[in-house]
N, C-alpha and C positions, 0 to 999 in steps of 0.2 A: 504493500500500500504506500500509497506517495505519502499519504498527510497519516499522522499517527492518530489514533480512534482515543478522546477521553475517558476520563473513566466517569463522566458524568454525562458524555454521550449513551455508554452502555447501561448503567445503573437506570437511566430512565426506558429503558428497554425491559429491565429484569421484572414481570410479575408472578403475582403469588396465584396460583391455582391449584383445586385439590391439593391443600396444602404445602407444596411448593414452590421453590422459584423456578422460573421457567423464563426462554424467550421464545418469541415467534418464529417462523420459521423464516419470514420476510424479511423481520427484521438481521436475523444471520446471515443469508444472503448477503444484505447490503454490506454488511461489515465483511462478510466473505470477497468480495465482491463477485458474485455470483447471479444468475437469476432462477428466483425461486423455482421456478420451475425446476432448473440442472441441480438444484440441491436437494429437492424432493426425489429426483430419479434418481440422484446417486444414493439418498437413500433405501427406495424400493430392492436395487440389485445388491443391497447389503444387509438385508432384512434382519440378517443373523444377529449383525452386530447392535441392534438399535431394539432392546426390550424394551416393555413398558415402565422401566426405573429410568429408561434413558428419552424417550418419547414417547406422547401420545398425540392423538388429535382431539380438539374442544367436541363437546358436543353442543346439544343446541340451545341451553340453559348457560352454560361456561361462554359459550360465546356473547350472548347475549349480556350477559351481566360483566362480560368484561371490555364491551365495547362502551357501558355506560358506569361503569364502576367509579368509586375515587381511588387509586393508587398512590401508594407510598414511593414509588420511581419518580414524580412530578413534582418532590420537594430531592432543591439541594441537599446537603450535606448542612452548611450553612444554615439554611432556613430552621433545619430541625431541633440544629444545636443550638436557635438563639431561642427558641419556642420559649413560652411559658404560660402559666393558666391564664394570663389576660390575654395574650395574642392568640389560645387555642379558641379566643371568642369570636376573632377579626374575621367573618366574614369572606372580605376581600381576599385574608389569605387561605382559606380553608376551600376557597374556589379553584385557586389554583393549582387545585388537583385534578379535577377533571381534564379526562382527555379528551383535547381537541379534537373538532371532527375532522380538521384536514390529518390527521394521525390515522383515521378509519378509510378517508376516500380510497375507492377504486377495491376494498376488501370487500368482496362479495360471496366467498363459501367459510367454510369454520377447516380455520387455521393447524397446522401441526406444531405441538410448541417442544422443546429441548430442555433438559434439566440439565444442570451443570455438566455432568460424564456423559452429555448424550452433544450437546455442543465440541467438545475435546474429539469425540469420534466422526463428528463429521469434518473436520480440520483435518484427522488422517484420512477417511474415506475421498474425499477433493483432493488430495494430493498439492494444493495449491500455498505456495508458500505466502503468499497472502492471508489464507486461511492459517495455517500455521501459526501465524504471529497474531491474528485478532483473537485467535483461539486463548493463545496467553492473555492478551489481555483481558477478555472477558472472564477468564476465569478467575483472575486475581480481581473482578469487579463482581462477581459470584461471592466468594470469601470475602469481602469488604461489605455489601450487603448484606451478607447473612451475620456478621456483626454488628454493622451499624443496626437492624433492626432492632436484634436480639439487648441492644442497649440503650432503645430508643423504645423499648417495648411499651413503658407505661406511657406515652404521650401517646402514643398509635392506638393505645385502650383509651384513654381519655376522648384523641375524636372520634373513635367509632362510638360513645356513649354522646357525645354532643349530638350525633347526627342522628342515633335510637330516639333522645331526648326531644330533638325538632320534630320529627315525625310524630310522635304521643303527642309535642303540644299541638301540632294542626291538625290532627284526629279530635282535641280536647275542644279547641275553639269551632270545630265543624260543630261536635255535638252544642256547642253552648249557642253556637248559630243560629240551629234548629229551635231550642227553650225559649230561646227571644223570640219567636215569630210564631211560634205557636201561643205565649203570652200577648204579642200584640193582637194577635186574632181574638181572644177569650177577651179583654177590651173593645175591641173592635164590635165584639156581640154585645156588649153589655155597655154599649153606648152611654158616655154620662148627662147627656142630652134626653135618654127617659124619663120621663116626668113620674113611671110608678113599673114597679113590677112583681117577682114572684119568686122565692127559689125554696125547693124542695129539700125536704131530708137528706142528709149525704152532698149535699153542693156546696160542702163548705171552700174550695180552690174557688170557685165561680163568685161565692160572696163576698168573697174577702177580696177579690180584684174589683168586684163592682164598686165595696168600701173606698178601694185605696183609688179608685177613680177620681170619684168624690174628693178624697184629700188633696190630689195631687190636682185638681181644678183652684183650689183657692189660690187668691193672689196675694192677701195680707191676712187675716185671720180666722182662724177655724174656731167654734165653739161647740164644742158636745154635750149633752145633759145627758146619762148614763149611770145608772146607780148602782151598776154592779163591772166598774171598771177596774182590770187589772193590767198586767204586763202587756200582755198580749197585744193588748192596743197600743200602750205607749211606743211597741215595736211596729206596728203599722204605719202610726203617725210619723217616724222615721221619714217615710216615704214624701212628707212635704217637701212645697218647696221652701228654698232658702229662705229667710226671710218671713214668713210667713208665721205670726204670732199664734198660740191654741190655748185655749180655757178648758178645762174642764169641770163638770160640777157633776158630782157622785155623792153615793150614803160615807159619812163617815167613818162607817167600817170596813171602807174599801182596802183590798190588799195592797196598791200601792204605795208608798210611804216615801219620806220628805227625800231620804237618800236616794229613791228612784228618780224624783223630779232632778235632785241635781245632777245627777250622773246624765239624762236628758239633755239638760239642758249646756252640757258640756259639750255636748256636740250638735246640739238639733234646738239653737235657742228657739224660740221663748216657752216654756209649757207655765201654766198657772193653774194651781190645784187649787178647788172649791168644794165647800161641803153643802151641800142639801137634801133633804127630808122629805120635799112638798110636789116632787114628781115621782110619777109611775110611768110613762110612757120615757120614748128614747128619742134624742130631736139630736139632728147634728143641721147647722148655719154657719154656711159660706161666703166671708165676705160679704155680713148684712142685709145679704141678697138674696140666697137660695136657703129654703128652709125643709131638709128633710123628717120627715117622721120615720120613725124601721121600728119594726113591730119586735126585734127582738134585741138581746142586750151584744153590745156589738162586738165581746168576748165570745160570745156564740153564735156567730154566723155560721147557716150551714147546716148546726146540729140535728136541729128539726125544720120544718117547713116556716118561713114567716113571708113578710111583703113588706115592701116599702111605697113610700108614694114622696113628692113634692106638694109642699102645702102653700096657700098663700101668704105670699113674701110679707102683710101685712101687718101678720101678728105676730109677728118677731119682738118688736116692741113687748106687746102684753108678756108674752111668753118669758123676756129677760126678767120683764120686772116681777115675774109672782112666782120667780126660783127659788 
């Protein structure tokens, strides 16, 4: 050969198949400088010497996943030594392992590949003192490889876990995809634009999104009169928006207590807890405007069958004052 072959021309040749290093049979050629073709016949007329420790041919799975693979041949020497757990995050360099498709053009049937003793034997098989000398060098890039891996091992396990780790998350956001759209639909039916409706035994999912409709419509203040409120709700009401002030007025022997309002309001200002005696029914008022009645306590939406209706916005008035 005129020009001597690197040994980071060959290393990016060497891959791993059925657990071994192997190269292509194209790729030896070139280095032979041979055409694949005269290298495959000369090995057909030597059949003897070329077992299945020394060659094989890909099948149609091997081929395929090694024409879209990430390889460890497409990182220098360099790159891997300067690696560390922040750069095994970069992206840009974890890309540059895939093989280029101009690497694939013009391959169109499933390749013969050579293990290290099976490249050395086509060097004597060729006779060609070209072959001869690539043969050395590739095989001292054989034994350089199989150490640089062998001590490069835990990075090589770290990005094949990044790359497991990517695929679980976009299988994880497809499903979370899905919840969201199937939740805007169950709003979508339960328009908060119904002036009255209906929900049966067991529709507690269906209730509690028609509630937090309700909540998440007001634009400055929510008021509820409820006398059997607990957590449960103050977890609903979460759901407002920023900003948006809430009262409530319950029996005084409601389970929530001053520690729950603060802890509330630590993150979801304003709640104001009120005591009252002198209601039986359950009214929730929207921004002084919308005035619901719900037939049942709004800890238990769901449980049994109730209905809700809108009432006129007129006695909002009456209704504060004789709390």
């Amino acid at each position: 050969m005129e020009n001597e072959i690197s040994n980071l021309q060959i290393e990016k040749k060497i891959f791993v198949i059925r657990g071994v290093q192997v190269m292509v049979d194209r790729d030896i050629a070139e280095f032979y400088g041979v055409e694949t073709r005269i290298l495959n016949q000369a090995v057909k007329r030597n059949t003897n010497r070329f077992p299945k420790e020394f060659m094989f041919q890909m099948n149609d799975d091997e081929f395929e996943n090694w024409k879209s693979q990430i390889v460890i041949s497409n990182y220098s020497r360099s790159q891997i030594a300067t690696l560390n757990k922040e750069s095994l995050y970069d992206e840009n360099l974890i890309s540059q392992t895939v093989i280029s498709s101009s690497d694939k053009m013009g391959l169109r049937k499933k390749p013969f590949v050579f293990t290290e003793h099976g490249v050395t034997m086509l060097a004597s098989v060729l006779k060609s003192e070209t072959a001869v000398k690539a043969s050395v060098q590739i095989v001292k890039a054989f034994v350089s490889m199989r150490h640089f891996v062998q001590s490069n091992s835990q990075i090589f396990a770290e990005l094949k876990y990044i790359r497991q780790h990517q695929i679980e998350t976009d299988v994880h956001l497809n499903e979370s995809d899905k919840k969201i759209d199937q939740l805007f639909t169950l709003m979508d039916k339960y328009n908060v634009k119904d002036t009255q409706g209906i929900f049966f035994q067991g529709q507690i999912f269906d209730a509690y999104v028609k509630f937090e409709s309700f909540i998440q419509s007001a634009k400055k203040e929510i008021i509820i009169i409820d006398g059997y409120v607990d957590l449960s709700v103050l977890q609903r009401l979460a759901k407002k928006q920023k900003g948006v002030n809430v009262t409530i007025y319950t029996d005084p022997k409601t389970k929530v207590s001053a520690l729950d309002v603060q802890t509330f309001n630590a993150q979801y200002p304003t709640l104001t807890l009120n005591y009252t005696t002198k209601m039986h029914d359950r009214f929730m008022i929207i921004d002084n405007k919308v005035l619901y009645h719900i037939g049942a306590s709004l800890k238990d939406l769901g449980k049994k069958c109730f209905a809700f209706e809108i009432l006129d916005s007129s006695i909002i008035p009456a209704i504060l004052q004789n709390i």
